[in-house]
N, C-alpha and C positions, 0 to 999 in steps of 0.2 A: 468554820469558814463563814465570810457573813453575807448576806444575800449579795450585794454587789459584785465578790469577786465569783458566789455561783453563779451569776450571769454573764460576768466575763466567761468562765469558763464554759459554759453552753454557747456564748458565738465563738469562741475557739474550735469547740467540736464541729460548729455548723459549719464554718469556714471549711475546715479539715474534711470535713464529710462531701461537700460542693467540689470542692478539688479533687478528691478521689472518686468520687461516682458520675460527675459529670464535664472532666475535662483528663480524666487519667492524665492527672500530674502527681506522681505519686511522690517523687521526693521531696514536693514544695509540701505538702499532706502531712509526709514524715518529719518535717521540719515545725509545724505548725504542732501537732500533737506534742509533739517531746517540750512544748513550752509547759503545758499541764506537769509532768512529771517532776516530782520533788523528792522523791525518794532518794538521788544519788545517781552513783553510775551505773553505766552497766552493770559492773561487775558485782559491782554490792546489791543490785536487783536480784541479778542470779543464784545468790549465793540461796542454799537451801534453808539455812535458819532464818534468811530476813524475811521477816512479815509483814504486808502491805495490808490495811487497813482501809485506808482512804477511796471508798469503791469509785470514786472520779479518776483517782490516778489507773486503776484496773480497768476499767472502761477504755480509757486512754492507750493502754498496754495492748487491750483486743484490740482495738484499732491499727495500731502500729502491727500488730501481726497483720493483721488483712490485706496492710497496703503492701506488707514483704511477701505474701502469698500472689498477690497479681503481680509483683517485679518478679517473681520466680525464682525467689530467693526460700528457700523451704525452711531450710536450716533454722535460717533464721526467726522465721515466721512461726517454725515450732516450739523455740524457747519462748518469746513474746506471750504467744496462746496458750501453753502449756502452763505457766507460771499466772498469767490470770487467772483461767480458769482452776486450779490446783487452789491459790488464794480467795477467790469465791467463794467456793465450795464450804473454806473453811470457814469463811467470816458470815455468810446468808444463806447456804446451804445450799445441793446439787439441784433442788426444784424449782429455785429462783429464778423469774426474769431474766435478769443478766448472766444469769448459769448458764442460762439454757441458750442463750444469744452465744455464747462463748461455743459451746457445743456444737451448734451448728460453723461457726467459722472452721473449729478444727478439723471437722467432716470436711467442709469444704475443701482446707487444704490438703489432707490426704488424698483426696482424689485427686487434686491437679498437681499431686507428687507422685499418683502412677501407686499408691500403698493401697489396694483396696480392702487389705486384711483387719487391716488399723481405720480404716473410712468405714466399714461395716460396723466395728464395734462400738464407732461415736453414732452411727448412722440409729443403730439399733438403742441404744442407750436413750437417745433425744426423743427417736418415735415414742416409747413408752412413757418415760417422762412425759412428755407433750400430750400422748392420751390419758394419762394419769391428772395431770394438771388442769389441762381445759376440758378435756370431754370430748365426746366423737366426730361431733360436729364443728368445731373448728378450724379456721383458717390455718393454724400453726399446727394443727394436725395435718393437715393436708399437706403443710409445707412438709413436714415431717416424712409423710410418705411418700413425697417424690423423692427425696431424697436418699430415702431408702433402697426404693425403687431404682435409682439412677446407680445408683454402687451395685446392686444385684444385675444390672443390666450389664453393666462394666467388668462385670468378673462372669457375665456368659450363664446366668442364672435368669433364665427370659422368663421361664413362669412366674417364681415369685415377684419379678419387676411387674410382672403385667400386672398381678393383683393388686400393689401399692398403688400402681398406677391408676389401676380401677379406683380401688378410696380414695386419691386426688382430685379425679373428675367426679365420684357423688356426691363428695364434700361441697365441690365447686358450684357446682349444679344446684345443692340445696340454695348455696347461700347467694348465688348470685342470680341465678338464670339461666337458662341454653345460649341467653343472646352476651355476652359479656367477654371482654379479654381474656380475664382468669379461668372461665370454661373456654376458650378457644384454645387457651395455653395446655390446659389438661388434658383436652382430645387429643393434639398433637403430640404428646408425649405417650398417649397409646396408638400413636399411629393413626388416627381417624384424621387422616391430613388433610382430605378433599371438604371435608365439615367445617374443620377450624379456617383453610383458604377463604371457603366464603364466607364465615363471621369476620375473617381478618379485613378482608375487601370492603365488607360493610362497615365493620369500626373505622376505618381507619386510611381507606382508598389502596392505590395498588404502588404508592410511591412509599410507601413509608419501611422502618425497617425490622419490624413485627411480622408486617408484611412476609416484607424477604425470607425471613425464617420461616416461616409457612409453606411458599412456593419451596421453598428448598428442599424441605422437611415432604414434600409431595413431589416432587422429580426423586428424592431418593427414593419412593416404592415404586415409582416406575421402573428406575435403575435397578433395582434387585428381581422386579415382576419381568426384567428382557427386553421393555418399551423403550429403547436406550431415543430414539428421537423424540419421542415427549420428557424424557427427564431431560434429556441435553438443552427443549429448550427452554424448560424449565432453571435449569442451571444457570442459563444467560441471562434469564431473568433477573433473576433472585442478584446474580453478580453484579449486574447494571445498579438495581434498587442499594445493592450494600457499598458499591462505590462511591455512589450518590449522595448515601446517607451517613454512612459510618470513615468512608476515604478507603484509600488504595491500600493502606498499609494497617488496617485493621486486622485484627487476626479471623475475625468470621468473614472479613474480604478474601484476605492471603488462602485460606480453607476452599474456597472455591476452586482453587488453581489443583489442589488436589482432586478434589471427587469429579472435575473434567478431566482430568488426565485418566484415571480410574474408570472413568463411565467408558474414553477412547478403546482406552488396553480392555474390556471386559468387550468392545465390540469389534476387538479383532483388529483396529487401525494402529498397530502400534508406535508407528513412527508420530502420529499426530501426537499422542500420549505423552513423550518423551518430552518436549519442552515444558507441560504444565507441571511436569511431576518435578523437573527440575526448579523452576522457577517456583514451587510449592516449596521445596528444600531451602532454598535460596533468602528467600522471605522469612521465613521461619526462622532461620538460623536468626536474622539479624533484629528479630522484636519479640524473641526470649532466650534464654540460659540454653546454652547447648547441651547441658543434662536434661531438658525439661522432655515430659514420655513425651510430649508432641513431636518433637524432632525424631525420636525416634520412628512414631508412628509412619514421617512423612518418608520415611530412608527405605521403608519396607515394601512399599509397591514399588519406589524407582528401581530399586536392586532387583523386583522379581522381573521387573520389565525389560532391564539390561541384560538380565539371563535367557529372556523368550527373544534377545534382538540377536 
């Protein structure tokens, strides 16, 4: 390939990559990636004896799985990733760079497929790699161990989450400072919500949507510590800032309509409840898959709610 058309192909990706990371347009993404691919069709991609070589077309492949994994299309997003990565592996080996890029996409998608038996085993595979590869003190370790940590969390495993969580923030902490996003990010992922609020305040003022996730992430230990009117109006907050920032039909907006309903029903007001938990259903349904766990998550307080009505 000769340098001109790898530079086409690098602002194809950058196009592709723009569209998907910062305007969630995922099918215009999917349309611009599949221009990269030269292998054929589908179907002869799929096939298990065809081998792909060309590590720009496999790169191209994870991508196109990532963008099927945020439309909540799983299925699909599992053959994409599955067959990159499976091809990597055999053309540069499972400790490569782009191995290891793959690796985390698939963890990814397991989780937002509700699999966390199958999220643990890429989750744990990448940690080790990644400590193997870079060494202890790395950023991609650290990425490594939240992620870890976030699947152990998700299947109800609170200690070991907390320890990855712990390597997260020492990691963080070596390399950046106490005063920094990526340490604010890592406190609040062990819960030290009130610390990262005011590094977030400071980076970043109280309108932003980093922000939000902080404030939120500090109204919910209110809400489980019984404080239900400082998280509630911490909730308001955080919902104002994410309306603001992200719009009404964002999903970390739509998420709000649940855990006020939830804060309502845990404080005894059931009828107020009942509209958010609704309108939390409501939303959800119509900006993912009806199989996706989120909708189920969201069916499960309304139902317990209708049974206490």
């Amino acid at each position: 390939m000769s340098e001109s058309e790898l530079m086409t192909l690098d602002h194809v990706f950058l196009i592709g990559d723009f569209l998907k990371e910062y305007f969630n347009a995922y099918e215009a993404a999917l349309s611009v990636f599949r221009v990269v691919l030269r292998s054929g069709s589908d179907e002869s991609i799929f096939n298990d004896n065809f081998r792909i070589k060309d590590s720009r077309e496999l790169d191209c492949m994870s991508r196109i799985g990532d963008v099927y994994t945020r439309l909540s299309k799983y299925d699909e997003a599992y053959k994409w990733l599955s067959k990159s990565y499976s091809e990597m592996k055999r053309n540069v080996g499972e400790s490569h760079n782009s191995t290891i890029n793959v690796l985390a996409l698939l963890s990814r998608l397991m989780k937002d497929w509700g699999r966390y038996t199958e999220s643990l085993s890429y989750d744990t595979k990448l940690y080790e790699l990644s400590l193997s590869k870079y060494g202890e003190q790395d950023e991609r370790v650290a990425d490594a161990a939240r992620q870890l940590a976030r699947t152990h969390y998700l299947s109800g495993r609170y200690q070991l989450a907390i320890g990855y969580y712990a390597q997260n923030l020492t990691i963080r902490k070596l390399l950046y400072g106490d005063q920094h996003p990526q340490t604010a990010v890592a406190l609040n992922c062990l819960g030290m919500a009130n610390k990262a609020y005011q590094i977030k305040i400071e980076l970043y003022g109280k309108t932003h949507s980093d922000t939000a996730v902080t404030i939120d992430n500090l109204g919910s230990l209110y809400h489980l510590d019984g404080q239900f009117d400082k998280a509630l109006d911490l909730y308001n907050e955080a919902w104002d800032i994410k309306k603001e920032t992200l719009g009404t039909k964002h999903a970390d907006t739509v998420m709000m309509y649940g855990q006020i309903g939830r804060l309502y029903h845990d404080k005894g007001e059931v009828e107020k409840s009942l509209p958010f938990l609704e309108t939390n259903l409501l939303l959800r349904q119509e900006i993912l898959d009806l199989r996706h766990p989120q909708i189920v998550v969201a069916k499960s307080p309304l139902a317990a709610l209708l049974v206490d009505l």
